[in-house]
N, C-alpha and C positions, 0 to 999 in steps of 0.2 A: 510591450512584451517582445521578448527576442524573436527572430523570424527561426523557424524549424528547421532542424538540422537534415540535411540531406543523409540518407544511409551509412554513408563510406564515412561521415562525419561521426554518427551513432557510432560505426563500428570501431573508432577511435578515442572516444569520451574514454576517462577514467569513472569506473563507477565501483562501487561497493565490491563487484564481481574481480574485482583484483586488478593491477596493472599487467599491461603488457610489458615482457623484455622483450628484446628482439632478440635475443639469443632463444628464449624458450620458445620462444617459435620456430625460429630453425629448428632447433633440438626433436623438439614433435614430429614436426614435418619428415624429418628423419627415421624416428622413431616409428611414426606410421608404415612408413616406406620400408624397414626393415620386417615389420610385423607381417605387412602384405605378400612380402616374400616367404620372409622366412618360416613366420608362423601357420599361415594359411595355404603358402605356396599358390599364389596367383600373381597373375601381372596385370595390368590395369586392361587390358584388350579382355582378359577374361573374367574380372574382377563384377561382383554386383554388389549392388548397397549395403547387402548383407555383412559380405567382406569387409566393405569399408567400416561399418558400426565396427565388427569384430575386430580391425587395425584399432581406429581409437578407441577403442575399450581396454585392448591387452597394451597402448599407448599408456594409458590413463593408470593400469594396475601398475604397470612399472612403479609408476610415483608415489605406490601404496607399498608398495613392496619393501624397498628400506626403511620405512619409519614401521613397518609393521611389527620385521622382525627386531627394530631397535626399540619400541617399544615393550617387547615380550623381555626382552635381554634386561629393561630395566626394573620390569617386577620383578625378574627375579632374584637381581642384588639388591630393592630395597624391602622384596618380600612383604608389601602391605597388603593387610585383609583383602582376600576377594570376594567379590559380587557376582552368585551364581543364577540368572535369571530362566528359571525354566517353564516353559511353556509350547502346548503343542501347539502356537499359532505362531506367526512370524509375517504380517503381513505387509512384504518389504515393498512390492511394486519394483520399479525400476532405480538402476544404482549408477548409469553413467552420469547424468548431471550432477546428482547430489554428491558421486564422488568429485567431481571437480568444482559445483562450487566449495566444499570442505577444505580441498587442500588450493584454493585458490588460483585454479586454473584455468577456469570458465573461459576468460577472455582470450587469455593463448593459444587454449586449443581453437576457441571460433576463428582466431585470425587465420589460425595456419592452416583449417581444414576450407575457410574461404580459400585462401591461396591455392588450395589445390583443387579450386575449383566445384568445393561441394556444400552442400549446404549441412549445417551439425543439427538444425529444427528436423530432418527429414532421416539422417541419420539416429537420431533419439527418439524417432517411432520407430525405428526397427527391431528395437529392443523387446523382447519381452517381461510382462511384469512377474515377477516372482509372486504368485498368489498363492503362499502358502497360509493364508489364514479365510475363517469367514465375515469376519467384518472390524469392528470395533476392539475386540481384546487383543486381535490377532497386531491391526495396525499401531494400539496403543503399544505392544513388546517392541515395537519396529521402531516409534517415536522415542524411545523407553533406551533404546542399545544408542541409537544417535549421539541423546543429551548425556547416557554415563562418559561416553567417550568425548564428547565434548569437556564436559567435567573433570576430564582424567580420572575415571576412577577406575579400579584394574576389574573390570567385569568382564564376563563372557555371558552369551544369550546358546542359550542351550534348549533343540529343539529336534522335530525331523524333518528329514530332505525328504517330502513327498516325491514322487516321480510323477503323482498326475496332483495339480494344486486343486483350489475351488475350480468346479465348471465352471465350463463357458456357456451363460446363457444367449441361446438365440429366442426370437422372437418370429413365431409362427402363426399367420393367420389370429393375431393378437393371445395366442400363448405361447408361456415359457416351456422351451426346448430344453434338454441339458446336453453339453458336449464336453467329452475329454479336454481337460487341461493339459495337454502337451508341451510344456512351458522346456523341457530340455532338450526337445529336437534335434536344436541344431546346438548344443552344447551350453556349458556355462562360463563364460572367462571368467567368473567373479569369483570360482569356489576353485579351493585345491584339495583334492582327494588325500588321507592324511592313514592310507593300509597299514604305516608302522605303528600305530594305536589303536587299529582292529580288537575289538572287545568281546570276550565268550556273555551269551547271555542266556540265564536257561528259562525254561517254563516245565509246566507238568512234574514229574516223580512223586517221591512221596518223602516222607520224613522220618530218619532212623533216628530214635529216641535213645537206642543200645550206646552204650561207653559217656565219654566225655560231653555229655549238651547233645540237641539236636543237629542233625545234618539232613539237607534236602538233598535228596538221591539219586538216581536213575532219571536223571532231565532230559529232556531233548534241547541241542545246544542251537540258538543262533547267536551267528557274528555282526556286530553291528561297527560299520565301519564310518571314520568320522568326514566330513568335506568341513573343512574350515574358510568361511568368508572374512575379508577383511571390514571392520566395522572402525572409519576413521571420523575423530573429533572435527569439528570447524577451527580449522587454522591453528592446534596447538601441535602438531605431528604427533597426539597420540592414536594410536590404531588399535583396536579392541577385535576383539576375534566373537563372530559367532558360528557354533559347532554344533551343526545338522547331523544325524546319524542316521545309514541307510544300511536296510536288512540284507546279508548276505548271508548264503546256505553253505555250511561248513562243508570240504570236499568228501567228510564221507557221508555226507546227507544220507541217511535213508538207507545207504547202501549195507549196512550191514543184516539189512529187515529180508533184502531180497537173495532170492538167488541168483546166479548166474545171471538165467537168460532172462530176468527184468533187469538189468545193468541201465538200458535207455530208460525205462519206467523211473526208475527211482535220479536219475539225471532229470528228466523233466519236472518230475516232484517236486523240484529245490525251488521252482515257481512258490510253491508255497509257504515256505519259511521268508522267502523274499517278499510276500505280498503284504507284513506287517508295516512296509513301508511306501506302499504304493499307493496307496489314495490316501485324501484330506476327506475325513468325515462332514462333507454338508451340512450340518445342523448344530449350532450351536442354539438355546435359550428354545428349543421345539421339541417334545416329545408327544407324538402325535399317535396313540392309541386307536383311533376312531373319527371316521366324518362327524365332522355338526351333524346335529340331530341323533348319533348314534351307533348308525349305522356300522360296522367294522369293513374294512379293508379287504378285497378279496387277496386272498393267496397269492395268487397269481400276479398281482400288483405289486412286485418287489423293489424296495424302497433302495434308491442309489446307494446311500448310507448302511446298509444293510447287505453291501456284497462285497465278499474282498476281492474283486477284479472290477475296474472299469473300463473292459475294453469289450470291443463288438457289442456296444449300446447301438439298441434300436427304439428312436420313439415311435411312437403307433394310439392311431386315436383310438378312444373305445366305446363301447354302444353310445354312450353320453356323452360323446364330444371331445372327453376330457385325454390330453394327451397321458400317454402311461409308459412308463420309462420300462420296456421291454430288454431281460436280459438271459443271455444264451444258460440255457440252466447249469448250474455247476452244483448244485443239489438237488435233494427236495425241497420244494415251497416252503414249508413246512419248518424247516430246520435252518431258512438264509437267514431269520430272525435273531436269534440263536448265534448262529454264525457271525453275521454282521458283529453282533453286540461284541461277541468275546474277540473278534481281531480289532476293534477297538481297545479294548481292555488290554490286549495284548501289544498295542501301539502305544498306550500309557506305561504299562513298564518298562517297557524294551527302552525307552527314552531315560528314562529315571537311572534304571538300571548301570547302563551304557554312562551315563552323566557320573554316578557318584563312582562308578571305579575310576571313571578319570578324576575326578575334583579330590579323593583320595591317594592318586599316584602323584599329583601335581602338592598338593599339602606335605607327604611322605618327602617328597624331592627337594631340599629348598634350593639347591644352585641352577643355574642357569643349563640348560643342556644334558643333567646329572641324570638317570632314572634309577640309583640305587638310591633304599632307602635310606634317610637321613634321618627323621624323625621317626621317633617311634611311639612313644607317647602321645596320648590323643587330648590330653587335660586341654593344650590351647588350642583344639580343632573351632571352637564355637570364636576366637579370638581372630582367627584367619580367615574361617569361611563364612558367606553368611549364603543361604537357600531361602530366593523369591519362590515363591509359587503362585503363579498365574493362573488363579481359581484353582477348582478341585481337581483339574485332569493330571496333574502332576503330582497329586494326594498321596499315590505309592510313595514316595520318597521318605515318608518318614516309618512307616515300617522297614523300606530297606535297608534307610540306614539305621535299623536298630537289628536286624540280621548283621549288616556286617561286623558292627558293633560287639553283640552279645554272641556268635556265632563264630565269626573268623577272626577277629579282636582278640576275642574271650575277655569282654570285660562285663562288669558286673553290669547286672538292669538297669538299678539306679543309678550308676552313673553313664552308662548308654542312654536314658530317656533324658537324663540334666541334658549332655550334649547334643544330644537331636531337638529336644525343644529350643535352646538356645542359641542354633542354628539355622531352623527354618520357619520361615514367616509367611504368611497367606492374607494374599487378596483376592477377599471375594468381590464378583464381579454381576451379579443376579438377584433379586427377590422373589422372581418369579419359581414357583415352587417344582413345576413341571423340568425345569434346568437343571435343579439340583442332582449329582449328579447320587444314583443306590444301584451296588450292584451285587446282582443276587452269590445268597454264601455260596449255592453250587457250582457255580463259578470259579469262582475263590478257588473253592474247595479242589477243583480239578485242576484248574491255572499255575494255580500258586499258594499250594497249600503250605508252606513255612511262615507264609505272609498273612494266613487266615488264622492260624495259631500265636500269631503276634496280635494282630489284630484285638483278639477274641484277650489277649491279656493286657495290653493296652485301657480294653474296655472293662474290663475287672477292675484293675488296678483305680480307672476313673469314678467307677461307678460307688466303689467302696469309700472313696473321699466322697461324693455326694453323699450318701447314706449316710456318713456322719456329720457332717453337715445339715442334713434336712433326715431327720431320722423318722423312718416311716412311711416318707409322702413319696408310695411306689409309683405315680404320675408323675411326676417329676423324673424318675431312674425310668421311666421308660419314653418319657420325653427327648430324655438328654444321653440316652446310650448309642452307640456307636453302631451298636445292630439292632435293625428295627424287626421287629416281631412278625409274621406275616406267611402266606405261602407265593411266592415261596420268600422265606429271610431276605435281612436284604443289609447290605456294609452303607452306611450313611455317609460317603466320603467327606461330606460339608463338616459333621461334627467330628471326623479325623483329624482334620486340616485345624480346627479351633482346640482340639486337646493337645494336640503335635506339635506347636508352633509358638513362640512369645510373643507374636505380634500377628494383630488380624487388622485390615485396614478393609472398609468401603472406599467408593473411589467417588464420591461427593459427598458433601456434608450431610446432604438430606438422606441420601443414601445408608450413610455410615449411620446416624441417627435408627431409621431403620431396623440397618441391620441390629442394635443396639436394642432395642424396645419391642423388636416380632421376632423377626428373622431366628436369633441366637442369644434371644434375652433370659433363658437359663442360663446359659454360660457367662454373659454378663453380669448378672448378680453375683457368682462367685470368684470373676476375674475381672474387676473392670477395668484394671489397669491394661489389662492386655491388650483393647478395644481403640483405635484410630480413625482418624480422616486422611488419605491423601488424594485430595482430587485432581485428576486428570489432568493432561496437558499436552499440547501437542509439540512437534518441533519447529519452531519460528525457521531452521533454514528449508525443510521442502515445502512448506505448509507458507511461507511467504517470497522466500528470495528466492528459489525454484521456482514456485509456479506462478509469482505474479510481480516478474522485474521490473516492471513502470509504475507498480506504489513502492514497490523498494526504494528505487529511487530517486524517487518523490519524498520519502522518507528520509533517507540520509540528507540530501541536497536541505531538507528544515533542519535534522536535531543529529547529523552526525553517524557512523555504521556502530558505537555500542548497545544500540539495542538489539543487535543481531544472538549476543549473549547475556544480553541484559533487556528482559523485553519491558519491563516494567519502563523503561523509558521511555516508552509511545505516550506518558502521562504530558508530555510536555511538548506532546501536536497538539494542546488545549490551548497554547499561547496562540495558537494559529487561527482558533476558529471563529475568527469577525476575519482573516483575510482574504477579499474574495477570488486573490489572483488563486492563494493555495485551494480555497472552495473549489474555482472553476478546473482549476488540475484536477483533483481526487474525480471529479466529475466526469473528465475527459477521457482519466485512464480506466475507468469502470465502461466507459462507454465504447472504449479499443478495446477491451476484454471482452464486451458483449458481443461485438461484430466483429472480432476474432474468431470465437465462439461459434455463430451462427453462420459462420461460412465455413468449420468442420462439420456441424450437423447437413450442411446442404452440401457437402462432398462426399460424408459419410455415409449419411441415410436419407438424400437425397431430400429433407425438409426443408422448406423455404420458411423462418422468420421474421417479425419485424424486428427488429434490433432497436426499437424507438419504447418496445411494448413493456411492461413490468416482467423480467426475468422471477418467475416464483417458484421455488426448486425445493421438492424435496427427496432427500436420496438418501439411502439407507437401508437396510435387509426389509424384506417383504414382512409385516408379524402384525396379527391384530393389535399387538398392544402399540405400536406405534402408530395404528390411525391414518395409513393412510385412507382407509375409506371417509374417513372425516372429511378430508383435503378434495378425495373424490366425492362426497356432499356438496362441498362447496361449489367447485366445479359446475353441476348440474344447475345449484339453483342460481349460480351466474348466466348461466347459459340461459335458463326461462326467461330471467329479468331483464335479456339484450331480446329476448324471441318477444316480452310481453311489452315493451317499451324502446320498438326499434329505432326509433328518432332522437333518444336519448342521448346523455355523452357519456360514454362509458371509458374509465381509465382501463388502455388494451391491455392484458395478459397473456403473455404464455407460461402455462403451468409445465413443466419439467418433474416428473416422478421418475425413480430410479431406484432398483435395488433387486438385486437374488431371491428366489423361495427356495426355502429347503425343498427338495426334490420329492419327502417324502410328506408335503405339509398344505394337503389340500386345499383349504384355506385363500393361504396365501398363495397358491396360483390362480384360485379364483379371485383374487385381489387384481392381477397383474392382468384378466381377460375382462373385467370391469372396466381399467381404467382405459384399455384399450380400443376394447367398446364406446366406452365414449366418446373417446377422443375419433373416434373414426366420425362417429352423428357430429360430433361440435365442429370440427376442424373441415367437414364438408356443407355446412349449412350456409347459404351464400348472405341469409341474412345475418350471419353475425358476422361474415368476413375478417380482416384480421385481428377482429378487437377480442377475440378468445382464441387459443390456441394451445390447443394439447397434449405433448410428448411424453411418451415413455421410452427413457433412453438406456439403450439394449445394453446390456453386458456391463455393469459399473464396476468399476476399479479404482486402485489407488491410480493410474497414468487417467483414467476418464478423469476424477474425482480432482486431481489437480489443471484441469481445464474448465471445469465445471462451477470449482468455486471462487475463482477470481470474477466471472461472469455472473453470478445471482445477483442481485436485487433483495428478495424477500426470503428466509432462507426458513421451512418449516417446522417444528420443534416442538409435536403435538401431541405428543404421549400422555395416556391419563397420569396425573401424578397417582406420583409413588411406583412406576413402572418402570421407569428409563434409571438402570444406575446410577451415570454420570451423561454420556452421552460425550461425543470428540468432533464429530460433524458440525456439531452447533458452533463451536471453537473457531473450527478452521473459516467457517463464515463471514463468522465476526470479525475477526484477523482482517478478512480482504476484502469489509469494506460491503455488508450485508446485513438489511437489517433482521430483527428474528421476530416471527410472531411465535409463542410459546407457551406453556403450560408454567407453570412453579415444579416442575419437575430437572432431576436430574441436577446438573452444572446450570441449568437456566436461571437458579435461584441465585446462583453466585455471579454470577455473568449480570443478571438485574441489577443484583447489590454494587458489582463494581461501574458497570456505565449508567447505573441510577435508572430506576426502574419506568419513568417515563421515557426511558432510552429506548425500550423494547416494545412490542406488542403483544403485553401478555393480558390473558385470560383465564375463563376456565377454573373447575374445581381445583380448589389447593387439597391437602391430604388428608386434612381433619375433613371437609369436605364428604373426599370420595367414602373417607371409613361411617363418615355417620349415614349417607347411602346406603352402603354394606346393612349397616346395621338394621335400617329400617325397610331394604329394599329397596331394588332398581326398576320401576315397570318404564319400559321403553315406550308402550301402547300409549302410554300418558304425555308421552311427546308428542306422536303421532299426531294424537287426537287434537291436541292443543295448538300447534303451529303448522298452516298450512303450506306454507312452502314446503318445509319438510315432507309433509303428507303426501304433498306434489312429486317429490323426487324419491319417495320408498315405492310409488305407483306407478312413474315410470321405471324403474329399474325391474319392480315384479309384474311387469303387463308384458316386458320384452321392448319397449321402447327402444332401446339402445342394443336388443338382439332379435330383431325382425324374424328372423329365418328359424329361432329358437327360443319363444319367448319365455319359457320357463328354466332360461340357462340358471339364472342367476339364485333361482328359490332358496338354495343353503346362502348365500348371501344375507338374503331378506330373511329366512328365519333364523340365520344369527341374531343379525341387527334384533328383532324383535321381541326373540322368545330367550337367547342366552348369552348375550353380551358381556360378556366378565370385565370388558373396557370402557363401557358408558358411553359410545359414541354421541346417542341422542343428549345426553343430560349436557355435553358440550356446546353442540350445534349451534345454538342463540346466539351464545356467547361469540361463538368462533365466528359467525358468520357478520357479529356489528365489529368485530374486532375487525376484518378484514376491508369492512368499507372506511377505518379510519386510516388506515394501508395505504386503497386508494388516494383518497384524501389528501394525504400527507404527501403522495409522489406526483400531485399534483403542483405541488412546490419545491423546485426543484432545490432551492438554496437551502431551504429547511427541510429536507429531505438528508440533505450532503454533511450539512450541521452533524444531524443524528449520526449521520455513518460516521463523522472524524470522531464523534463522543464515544461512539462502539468499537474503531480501531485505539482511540487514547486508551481504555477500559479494558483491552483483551490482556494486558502486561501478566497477569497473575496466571492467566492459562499457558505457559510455556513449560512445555514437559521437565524444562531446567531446572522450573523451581519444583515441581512436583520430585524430582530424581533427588534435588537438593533434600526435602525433607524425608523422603525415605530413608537418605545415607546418614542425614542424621540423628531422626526419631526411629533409625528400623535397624539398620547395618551396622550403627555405630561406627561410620566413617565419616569423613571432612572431604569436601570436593574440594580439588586443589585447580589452582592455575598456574602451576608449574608447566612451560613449553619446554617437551622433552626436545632435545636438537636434534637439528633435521639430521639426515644419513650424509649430507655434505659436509657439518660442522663436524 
């Protein structure tokens, strides 16, 4: 075997990450050096690290910069269909790397920022991550904008510029904290402010019926102004734009309400109009009425999610221990409910709104540069544009555009609704009934009332084909109507989004299936062609060649860099797998990843692990349906069986759990003071020393999240079936080289299917299973009783075992588990717990251990967001992804 390259030799290899010039090195170097002057105005005596990110960042845009706008130049001479992806989540993380591996620069810039003496690993923490989403939907739009423009297809991701993203969770005396996401501090190189497409957007008035059609009247106007990011392909120079909108208060805000001497008053006011843009709603798939057991919320307890300002948070513990996100009153108690809700509501259209008078001005326009209108006819609007909609929060969109349509258009109904269904399509992204999203008419009614009067005919219009259709069966018309009955009313956005739209996809097979047969299985029987699968995917460049360069290039150095865009190629590391030199490789670099890894946790949060031990990781939003109290099951009764059998050989673990609670979702912070409790007893008992160990790793992100998953081991994927959509976490696992123990839920069914389902470590109820459960009942006690380990770990956790000082912390824990479990954790348990000693087992062999992970990385080719984008454009958008390489801005 070759002897190891010295550093200075690495930092010379040619690898996948592009060659070095020596000219584009100088060129950089240069280009740094002007930035630091001129951009930042500093000289290197006064310069900090900061500066330096900021030099190569605005180094790196430069490079983005002429293919951006030479990419825009050429849709608009070939003028092909665009792809408008809208969604309030975007969850991009960080964009230096990824923009330089895309346009091929990785390696230039590392030369020339060595050369100048600095390191780009230390530079590319200083970045922060753009967390404008809450988890999973948010980062699939993110994976989603990558591969269109990889693809070349003319999209733009259409969303808002929060000014404060997801919190930042800390971790207090083992509870979650929440802190302002301050993510624009110190500015954004990435985005350019775009005031010449500044957009009136209104809310409120009322509706004049009198003359020609209805007009919405007497509104109150905000301006919503665009920041446009560059979103570049891997290596074709094309560059796609994604277009953030942030709320600005029109210069006469207010002022015409006051007199004179309120002039300051009504200047401060415009705070308000501005605040529909100022935080990122916390909770996605949680709506949390009530503690377990009952109990309601005191007033007083106002829910993050439920204020339109996040600033001057105070948390503060309260009589029970339990931290309470304390905030400066800006109303009554009473009414932040209320409030919360409707600047939500108000954050939904302001986006929509803002979106289609641009994707309107832009259709009208067809020359490059031109803003008179061109077109005036809308017959080929559905042929030009196509509208994603990324689950229900974007649902306005197709009332608005049937206002602008039948309103300022002035075209007929019928063919205003042909053109809006055949232009906008929805994926839903939840089963969970509590997600969906219903918002009350009096809302509406006050908001946006032209919107509730479409609405309200929309659902006429529908209800009356069902009624001929099914003549009589009023359960069914009030199953399937668009406003559901109740006090107070309530607009069903789920069934907007399935009448509105030609195309409805789930985002797994199992999922789509679902949705198909519960979810929206009236509207299935009388459209079912409308009905898809497109399951998930991630993007093979940050999810492998980002964040895990030593299987990259381990990867190409076997079978070549086309799987970079071709992932399905990984099918042919199978040739490899009796080689043991390539065995002991993949082996070597998982195990540099670990103890990469484990020396940021011991600099970060000052943990000391073994880097020899089983990495078992699960990370992902805090929610009972994803179980991790399952995981912490397990845990404990690992724990007893090293306490009841100390002389034994136990294969060592460190369990890794990570993930957010909604702020306002009890629950799950009591989830995250569990596991942290434990881990305090386990990781202090000197009899188990380092053969158990238990982290919960503070604040997860996409920049954590790609540290994270080149380092696991066992990657957990534990959701009762039928819960987990699809799931993307599981994916990126897979990718780098991790095995999964899992459910039959979500993408794990297809993930089984492709690396062969002895590949995996699955378990557990499948979904015919859980439903005949359901049907016969779930008693938990009947676990209890029956298996005593478990008995053993519901005893410790409800005696205080693991909370000494408060032994009745945990009671709503333990009377979930027992008394109202909607997720079955007990009915898993058995299951999960032999499935996990075949785990050990297995990694007790290292070669057949390595085997499995080359089967699981050969197996992942089908989950790359390329082909998922692939079939969207061509079962959804009715477009062709091309590989035309637009020419760089030098040609």
């Amino acid at each position: 075997m070759a002897k190891p390259l010295t550093d200075s030799e690495k930092r010379k290899q040619i690898s996948v990450r592009g060659i070095t010039g020596v000219g584009d090195v100088a060129e950089i170097k240069k280009s740094f050096n002007r930035h630091l002057h001129f951009t930042l105005v500093k000289d290197r005596i006064v310069s900090t690290p900061r500066d330096y990110y900021f030099a190569l960042a605005h180094t790196v845009r430069d490079h983005l910069v002429g293919r951006w706008i030479r990419t825009q130049q050429y849709y608009y001479e070939k003028d092909p269909k665009r792809i408008h992806y809208l969604s309030l989540e975007f969850y991009m993380g960080r964009t230096l790397q990824n923009t330089m591996i895309n346009l091929g620069l990785q390696s230039a810039c590392d030369e020339a920022v060595y050369q100048l003496g600095l390191d780009l690993e230390e530079l590319q923490e200083i970045e922060e991550d753009a967390g404008l989403g809450n988890g999973g939907l948010g980062r699939l739009a993110a994976c989603f904008l990558d591969s269109m423009a990889s693809l070349g297809l003319a999209a733009y991701g259409y969303g808002i510029r929060y000014e404060f993203g997801i919190f930042n969770q800390k971790i207090s005396e083992g509870w979650q904290i929440e802190e302002a996401d301050d993510w624009l501090r110190y500015g954004n190189p990435w985005e350019k402010a775009r005031p010449e497409f500044m957009l009136p957007i209104h809310f409120y008035g009322r509706v004049d019926q009198s003359g020609g059609g209805a007009k919405w009247v007497d509104t109150q106007i905000v301006l919503a102004m665009p920041y446009d990011t560059p979103v570049p392909g891997y290596k074709n120079n094309t560059v796609n734009t994604m277009r953030l909108w942030s709320a600005k208060a029109p210069n006469d805000f207010n002022l015409q309400e006051f007199n004179v001497g309120d002039y300051i008053e009504a200047v401060l006011d415009r705070n308000l109009a501005e605040n529909i843009s100022r935080v990122l709603y916390p909770n996605d798939n949680v709506s949390m009425k009530t503690h377990p057991g009952g109990s309601s919320r005191s007033v007083t307890d106002v829910r993050l999610d439920q204020v339109p300002l996040a600033c001057g948070l105070q948390n503060v513990m309260a009589d029970n221990g339990l931290p309470v996100c304390r905030l400066p009153s800006l109303r009554s108690s009473c009414t932040a409910d209320a409030g919360g809700k409707e600047l939500r509501l108000k954050q939904e259209y302001f986006v929509v709104a803002a979106t289609l008078q641009d994707i309107i001005r832009r259709f009208k326009s067809s020359k490059f540069g031109c803003r008179d209108p061109v077109r005036t006819s809308f017959d080929t609007f559905p042929d030009k544009v196509a509208i994603q909609l990324n689950d229900t929060h974007p649902a306005l969109a197709i009332p608005e555009l049937m206002r602008i349509l039948v309103d300022v258009e002035k075209l007929e109904w019928e063919k205003a609704w042909d053109i809006t269904v055949q232009t906008c399509a929805y994926t839903n992204h939840t089963v969970l009934p509590e997600a969906l999203e219903r918002w009350p008419v009096y809302m509406f009614e006050k908001l946006l009332p032209r919107h509730l009067q479409i609405i309200y005919e929309i659902n006429q219009r529908h209800l009356d084909r069902v009624s001929a259709l099914y003549p009589g069966d009023w359960d069914r018309l009030k199953r399937m109507s668009l406003i559901e009955e109740g006090d107070p009313k309530r607009v069903n956005m789920a069934h907007l989004c399935v009448v509105g739209t030609h195309a409805v996809n789930g985002v797994a097979r199992i999922h789509s299936e679902i949705v198909k047969n519960s979810v929206f299985k009236d509207f299935y029987d009388i459209e079912p062609e409308k009905f898809q699968n497109k399951t998930n995917g991630i993007t093979p460049r940050r999810w492998l060649l980002l964040c895990n360069p030593g299987l990259t290039d381990l990867i190409v150095e076997k079978i070549g860099e086309d799987f970079v865009t071709d992932l399905y190629q990984l099918k042919k590391l199978l040739n490899f797998i009796d080689d043991d030199v390539f065995l002991r490789d993949v082996s070597k670099v998982k195990q540099e990843n670990k103890l990469k890894f484990s020396s940021y946790l011991e600099q970060e949060y000052n943990v000391k692990i073994n880097p020899a031990s089983l990495f078992d990781i699960q990370v992902k939003r805090i929610h009972e349906y994803k179980r991790q109290l399952l995981n912490c099951l397990h845990i404990i009764t690992l724990y007893n069986r090293i306490r009841k059998e100390p002389n034994k050989e136990f294969v060592p673990r460190t369990v890794m759990i990570g993930g957010k609670a909604a702020p306002g979702y009890h629950m799950a912070k009591m989830i995250i003071k569990l596991i942290t409790s434990v881990g305090n007893i386990v990781n202090h008992d000197p009899v188990v020393g380092d053969r158990l160990k238990v982290i919960f790793l503070e604040n997860y992100r996409v920049s954590l999240a790609e540290k994270v998953v080149p380092a696991a081991d066992l990657s957990e994927q534990i959701s009762t079936a039928g819960t987990e959509a699809s799931g993307t976490g599981n994916m990126k696992f897979m990718l780098n080289g991790a095995l999964t123990i899992g459910t039959m839920d979500g993408a794990n069914v297809e993930m089984a299917e492709e690396a062969g389902e002895k590949n995996l470590f699955i378990f557990g109820m499948r979904v015919e299973d859980v439903e005949a459960m359901d049907k016969k009942g779930y008693n938990a006690k009947e676990y209890y009783d029956r298996i005593p380990e478990l008995r053993q770990v519901i005893d410790q956790i409800s005696s205080g075992f693991f909370s000494p000082k408060q032994p009745d912390l945990f009671k709503d824990v333990v009377n979930m588990l027992m008394n109202h479990d909607r997720f079955k954790v007990f009915a898993d348990y058995e299951a999960y717990i032999s499935c996990q000693e075949k785990v050990s087992n297995l990694y007790k062999n290292p070669k057949e251990w390595t085997k499995m992970v080359i089967k699981n990385i050969a197996g992942s080719g089908k989950f790359s967001s390329d082909r998922t984008i692939s079939e969207y454009a061509r079962e959804i958008w009715g477009v062709e992804p091309s590989s035309v390489k637009i020419p760089a801005p030098n040609e």
